[in-house]
N, CA, C and O atoms as a GROMACS GRO file, in nm:
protein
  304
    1UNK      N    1  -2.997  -1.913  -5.724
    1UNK     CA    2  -2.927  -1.795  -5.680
    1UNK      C    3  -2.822  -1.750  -5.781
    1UNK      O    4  -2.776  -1.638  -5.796
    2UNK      N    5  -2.791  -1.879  -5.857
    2UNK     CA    6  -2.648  -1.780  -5.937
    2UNK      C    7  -2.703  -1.766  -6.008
    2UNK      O    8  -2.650  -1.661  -6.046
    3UNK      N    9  -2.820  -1.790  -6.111
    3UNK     CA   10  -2.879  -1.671  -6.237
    3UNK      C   11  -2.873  -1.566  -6.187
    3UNK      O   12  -2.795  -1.480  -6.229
    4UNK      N   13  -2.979  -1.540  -6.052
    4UNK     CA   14  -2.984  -1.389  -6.060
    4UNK      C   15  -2.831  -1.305  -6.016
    4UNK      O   16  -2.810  -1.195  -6.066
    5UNK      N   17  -2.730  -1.364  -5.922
    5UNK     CA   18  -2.654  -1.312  -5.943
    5UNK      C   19  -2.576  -1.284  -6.062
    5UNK      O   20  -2.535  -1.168  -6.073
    6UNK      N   21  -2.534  -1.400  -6.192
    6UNK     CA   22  -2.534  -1.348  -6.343
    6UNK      C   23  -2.583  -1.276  -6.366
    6UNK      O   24  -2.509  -1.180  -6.388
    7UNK      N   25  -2.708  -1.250  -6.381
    7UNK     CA   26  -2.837  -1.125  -6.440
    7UNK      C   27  -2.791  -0.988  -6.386
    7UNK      O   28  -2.792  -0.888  -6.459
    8UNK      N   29  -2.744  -0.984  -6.238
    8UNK     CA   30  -2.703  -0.855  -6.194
    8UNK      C   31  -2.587  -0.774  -6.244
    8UNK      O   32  -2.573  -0.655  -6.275
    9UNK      N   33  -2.494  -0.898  -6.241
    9UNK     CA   34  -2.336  -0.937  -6.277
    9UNK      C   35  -2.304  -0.888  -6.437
    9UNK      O   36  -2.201  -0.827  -6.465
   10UNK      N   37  -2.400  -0.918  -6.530
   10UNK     CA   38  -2.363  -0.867  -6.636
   10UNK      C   39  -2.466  -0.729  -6.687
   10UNK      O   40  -2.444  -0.684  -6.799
   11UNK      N   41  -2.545  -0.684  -6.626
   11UNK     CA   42  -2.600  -0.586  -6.589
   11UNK      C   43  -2.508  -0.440  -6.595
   11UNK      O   44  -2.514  -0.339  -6.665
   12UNK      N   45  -2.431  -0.480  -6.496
   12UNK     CA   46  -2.347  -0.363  -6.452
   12UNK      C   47  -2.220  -0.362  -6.512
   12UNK      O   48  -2.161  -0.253  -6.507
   13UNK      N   49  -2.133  -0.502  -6.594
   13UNK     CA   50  -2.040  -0.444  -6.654
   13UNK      C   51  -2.019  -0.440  -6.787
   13UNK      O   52  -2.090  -0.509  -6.860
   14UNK      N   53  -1.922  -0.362  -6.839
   14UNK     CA   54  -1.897  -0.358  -6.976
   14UNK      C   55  -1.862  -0.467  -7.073
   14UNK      O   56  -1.906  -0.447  -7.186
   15UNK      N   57  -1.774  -0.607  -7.051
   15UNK     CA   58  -1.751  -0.669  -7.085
   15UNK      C   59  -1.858  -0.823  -7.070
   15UNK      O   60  -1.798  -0.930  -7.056
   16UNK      N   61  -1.982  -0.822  -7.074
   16UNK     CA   62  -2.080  -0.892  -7.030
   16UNK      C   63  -2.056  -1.096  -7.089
   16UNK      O   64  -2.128  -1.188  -7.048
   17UNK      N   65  -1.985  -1.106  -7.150
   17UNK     CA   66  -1.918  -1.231  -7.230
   17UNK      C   67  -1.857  -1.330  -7.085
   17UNK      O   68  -1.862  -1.449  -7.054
   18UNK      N   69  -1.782  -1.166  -7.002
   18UNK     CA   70  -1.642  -1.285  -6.934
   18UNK      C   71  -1.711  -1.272  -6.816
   18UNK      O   72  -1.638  -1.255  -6.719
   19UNK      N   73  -1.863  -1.277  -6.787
   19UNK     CA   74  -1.913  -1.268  -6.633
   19UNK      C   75  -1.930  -1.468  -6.644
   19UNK      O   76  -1.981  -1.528  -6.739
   20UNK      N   77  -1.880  -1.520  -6.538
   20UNK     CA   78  -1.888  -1.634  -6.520
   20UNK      C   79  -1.921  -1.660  -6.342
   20UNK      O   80  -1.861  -1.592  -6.259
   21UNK      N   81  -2.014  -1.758  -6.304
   21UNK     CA   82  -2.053  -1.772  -6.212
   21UNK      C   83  -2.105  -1.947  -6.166
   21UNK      O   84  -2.204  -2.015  -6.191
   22UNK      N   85  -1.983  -1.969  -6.091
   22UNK     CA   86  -2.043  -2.082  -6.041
   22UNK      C   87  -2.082  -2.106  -5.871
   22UNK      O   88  -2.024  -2.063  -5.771
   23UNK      N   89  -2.183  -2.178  -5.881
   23UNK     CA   90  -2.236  -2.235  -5.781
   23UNK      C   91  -2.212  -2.381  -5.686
   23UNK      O   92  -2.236  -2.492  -5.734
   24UNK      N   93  -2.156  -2.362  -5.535
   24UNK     CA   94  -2.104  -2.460  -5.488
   24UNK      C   95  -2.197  -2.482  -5.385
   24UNK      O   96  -2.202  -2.390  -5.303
   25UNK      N   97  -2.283  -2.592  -5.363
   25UNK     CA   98  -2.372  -2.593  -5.246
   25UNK      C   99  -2.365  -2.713  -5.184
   25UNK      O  100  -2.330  -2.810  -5.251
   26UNK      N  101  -2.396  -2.730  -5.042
   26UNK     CA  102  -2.387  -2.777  -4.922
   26UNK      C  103  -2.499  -2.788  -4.890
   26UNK      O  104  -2.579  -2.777  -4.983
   27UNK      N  105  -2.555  -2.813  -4.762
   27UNK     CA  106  -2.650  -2.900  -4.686
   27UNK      C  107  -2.720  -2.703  -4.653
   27UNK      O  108  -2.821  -2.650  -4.699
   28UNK      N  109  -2.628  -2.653  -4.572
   28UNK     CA  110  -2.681  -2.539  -4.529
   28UNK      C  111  -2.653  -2.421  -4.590
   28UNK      O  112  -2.706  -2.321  -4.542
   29UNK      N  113  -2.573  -2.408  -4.694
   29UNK     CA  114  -2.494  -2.264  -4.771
   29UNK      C  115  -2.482  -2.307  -4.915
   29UNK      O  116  -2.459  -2.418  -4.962
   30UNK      N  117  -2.507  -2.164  -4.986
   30UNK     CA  118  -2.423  -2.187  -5.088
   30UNK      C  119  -2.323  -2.099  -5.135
   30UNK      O  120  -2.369  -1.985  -5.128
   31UNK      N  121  -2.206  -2.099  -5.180
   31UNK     CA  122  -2.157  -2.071  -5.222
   31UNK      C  123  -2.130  -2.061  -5.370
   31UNK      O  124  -2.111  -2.145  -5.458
   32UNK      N  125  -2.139  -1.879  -5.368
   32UNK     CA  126  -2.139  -1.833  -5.560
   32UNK      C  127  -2.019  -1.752  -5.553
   32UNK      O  128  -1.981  -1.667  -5.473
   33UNK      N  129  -1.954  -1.819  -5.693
   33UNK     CA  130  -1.809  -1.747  -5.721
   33UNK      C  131  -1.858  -1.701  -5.842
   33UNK      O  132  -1.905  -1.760  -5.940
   34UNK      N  133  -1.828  -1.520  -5.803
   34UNK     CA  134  -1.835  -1.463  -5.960
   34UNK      C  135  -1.638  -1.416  -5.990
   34UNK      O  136  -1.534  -1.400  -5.926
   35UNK      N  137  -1.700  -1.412  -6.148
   35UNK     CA  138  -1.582  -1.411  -6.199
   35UNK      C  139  -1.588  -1.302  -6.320
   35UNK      O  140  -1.657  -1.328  -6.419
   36UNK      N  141  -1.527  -1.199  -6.313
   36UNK     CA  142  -1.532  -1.092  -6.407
   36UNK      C  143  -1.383  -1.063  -6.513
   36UNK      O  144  -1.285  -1.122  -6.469
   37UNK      N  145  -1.371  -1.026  -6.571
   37UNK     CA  146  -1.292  -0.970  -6.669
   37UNK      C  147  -1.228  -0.826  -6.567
   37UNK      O  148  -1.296  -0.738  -6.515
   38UNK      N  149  -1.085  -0.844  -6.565
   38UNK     CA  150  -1.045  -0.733  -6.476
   38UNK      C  151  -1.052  -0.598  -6.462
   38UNK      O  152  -1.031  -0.540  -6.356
   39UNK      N  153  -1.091  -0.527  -6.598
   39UNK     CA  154  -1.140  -0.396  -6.625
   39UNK      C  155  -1.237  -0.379  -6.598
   39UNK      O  156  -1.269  -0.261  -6.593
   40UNK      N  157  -1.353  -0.495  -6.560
   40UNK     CA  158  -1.525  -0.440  -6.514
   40UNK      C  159  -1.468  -0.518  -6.329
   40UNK      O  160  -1.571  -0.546  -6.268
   41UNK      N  161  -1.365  -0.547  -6.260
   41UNK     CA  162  -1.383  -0.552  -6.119
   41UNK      C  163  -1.393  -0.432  -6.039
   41UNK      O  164  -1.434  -0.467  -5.929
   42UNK      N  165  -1.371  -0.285  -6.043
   42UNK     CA  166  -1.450  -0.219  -6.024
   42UNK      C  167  -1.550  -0.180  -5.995
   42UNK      O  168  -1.582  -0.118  -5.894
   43UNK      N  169  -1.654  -0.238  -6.145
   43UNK     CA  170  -1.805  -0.179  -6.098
   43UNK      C  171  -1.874  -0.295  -6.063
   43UNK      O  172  -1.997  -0.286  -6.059
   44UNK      N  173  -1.820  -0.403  -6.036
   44UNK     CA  174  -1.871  -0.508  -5.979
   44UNK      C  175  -1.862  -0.453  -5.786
   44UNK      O  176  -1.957  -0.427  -5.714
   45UNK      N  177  -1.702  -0.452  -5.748
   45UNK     CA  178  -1.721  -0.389  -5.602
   45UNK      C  179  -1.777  -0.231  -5.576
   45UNK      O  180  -1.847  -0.195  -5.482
   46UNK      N  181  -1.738  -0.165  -5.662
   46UNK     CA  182  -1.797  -0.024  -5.670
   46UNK      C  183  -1.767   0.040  -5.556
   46UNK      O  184  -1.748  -0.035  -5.461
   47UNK      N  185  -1.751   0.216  -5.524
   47UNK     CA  186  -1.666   0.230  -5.441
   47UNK      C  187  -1.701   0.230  -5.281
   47UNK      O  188  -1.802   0.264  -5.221
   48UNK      N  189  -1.564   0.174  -5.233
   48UNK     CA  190  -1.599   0.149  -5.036
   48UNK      C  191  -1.666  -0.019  -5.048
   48UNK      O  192  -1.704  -0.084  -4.951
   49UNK      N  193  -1.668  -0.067  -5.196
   49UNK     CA  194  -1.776  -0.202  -5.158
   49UNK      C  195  -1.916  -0.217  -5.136
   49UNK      O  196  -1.977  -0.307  -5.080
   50UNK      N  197  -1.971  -0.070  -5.214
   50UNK     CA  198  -2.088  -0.054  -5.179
   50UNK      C  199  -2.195  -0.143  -5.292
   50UNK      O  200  -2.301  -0.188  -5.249
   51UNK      N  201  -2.162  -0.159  -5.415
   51UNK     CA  202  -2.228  -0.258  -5.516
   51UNK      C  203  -2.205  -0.422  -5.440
   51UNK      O  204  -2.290  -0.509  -5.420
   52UNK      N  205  -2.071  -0.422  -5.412
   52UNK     CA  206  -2.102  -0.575  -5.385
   52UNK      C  207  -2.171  -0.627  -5.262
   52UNK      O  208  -2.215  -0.741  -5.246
   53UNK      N  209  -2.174  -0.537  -5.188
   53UNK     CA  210  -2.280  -0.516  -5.054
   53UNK      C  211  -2.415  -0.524  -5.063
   53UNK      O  212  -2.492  -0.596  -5.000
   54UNK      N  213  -2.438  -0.438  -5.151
   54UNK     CA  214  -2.563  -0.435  -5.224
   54UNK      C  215  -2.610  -0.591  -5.305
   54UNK      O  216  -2.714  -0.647  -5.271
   55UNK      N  217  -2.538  -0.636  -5.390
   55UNK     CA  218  -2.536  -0.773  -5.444
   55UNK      C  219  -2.550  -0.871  -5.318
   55UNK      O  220  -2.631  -0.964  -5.325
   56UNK      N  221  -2.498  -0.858  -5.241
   56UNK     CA  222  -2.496  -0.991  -5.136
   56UNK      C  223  -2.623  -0.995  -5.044
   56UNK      O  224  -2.695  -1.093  -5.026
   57UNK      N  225  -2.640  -0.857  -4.985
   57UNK     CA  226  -2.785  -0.844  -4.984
   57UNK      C  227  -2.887  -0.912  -5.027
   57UNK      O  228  -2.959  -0.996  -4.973
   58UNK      N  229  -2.882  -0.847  -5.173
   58UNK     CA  230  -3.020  -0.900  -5.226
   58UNK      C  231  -3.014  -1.086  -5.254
   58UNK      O  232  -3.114  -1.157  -5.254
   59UNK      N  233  -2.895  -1.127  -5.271
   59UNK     CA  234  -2.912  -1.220  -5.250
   59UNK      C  235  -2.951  -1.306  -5.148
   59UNK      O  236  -3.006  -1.416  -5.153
   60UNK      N  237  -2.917  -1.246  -5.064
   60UNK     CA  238  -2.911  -1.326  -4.878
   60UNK      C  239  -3.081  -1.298  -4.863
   60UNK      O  240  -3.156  -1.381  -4.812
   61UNK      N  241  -3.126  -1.164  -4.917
   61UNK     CA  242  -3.272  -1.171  -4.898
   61UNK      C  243  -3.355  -1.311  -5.002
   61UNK      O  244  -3.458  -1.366  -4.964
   62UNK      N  245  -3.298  -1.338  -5.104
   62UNK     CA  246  -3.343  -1.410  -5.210
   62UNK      C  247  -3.391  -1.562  -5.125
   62UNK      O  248  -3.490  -1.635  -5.125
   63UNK      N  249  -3.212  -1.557  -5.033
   63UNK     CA  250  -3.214  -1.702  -5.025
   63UNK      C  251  -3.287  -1.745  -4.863
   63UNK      O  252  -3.292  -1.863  -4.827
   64UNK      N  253  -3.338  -1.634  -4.779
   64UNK     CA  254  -3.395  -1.684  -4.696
   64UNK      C  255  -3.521  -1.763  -4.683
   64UNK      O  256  -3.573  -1.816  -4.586
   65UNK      N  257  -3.556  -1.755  -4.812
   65UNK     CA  258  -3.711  -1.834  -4.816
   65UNK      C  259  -3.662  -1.993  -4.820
   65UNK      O  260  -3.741  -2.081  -4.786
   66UNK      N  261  -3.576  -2.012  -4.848
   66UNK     CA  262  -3.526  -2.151  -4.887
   66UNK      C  263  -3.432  -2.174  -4.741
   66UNK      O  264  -3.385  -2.284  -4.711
   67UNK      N  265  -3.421  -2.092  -4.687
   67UNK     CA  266  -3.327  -2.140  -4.503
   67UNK      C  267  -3.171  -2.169  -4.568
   67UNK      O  268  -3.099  -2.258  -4.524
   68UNK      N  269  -3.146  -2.109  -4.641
   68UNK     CA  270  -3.002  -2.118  -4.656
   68UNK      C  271  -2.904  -2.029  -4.659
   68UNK      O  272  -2.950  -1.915  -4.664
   69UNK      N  273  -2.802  -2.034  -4.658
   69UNK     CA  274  -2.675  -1.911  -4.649
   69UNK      C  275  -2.588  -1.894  -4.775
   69UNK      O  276  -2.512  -1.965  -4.841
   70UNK      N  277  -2.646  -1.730  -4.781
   70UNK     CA  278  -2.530  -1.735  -4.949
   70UNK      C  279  -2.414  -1.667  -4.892
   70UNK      O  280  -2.416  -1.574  -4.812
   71UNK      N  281  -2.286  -1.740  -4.956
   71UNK     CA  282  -2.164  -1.668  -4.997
   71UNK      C  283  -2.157  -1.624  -5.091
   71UNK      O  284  -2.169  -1.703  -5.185
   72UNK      N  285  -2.135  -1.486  -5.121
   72UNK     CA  286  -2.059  -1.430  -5.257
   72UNK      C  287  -1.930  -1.416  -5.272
   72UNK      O  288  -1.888  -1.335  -5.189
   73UNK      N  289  -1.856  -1.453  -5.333
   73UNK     CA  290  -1.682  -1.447  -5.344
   73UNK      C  291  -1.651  -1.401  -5.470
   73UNK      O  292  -1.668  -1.489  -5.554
   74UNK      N  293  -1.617  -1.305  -5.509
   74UNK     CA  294  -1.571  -1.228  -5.632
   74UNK      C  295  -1.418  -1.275  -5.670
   74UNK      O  296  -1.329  -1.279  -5.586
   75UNK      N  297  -1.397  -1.313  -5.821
   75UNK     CA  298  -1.264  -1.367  -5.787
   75UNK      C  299  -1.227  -1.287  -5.935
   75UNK      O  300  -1.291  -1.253  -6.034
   76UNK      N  301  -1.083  -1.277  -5.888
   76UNK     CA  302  -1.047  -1.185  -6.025
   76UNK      C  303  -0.975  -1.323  -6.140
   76UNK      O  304  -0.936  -1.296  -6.253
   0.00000   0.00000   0.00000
């Protein structure tokens, strides 16, 4: 799950170097912390939160084949 969230993650911003993403997993969830460079947190949430909505999505669709729960947590 956190490649493709990377892959998306540096996709969309300008500074593609400082996209960092780690992965914390558990029995039933995982948890992905992205981490951007503060001038691309913007088009990472995009406006109303509609990109990172979109991101969590496709992930949560990614990860149902596997029965697990993604968190996305964006951290500045």
């Amino acid at each position: 799950m956190g490649e493709l969230v990377e892959f998306i993650a540096k996709a969309l911003v300008d500074n593609p170097d400082a996209v960092n993403v780690k992965e914390i997993e558990s029995s039933q969830s995982i948890i992905i912390e992205l981490k951007v460079a503060p001038e691309d947190m913007g088009k990472i949430i995009g406006k109303q939160g509609r990109i990172a909505k979109a991101l969590r999505t496709l992930v949560k669709a990614a990860a149902t084949k596997d029965n697990k729960r993604v968190i996305i947590e964006i951290i500045q």
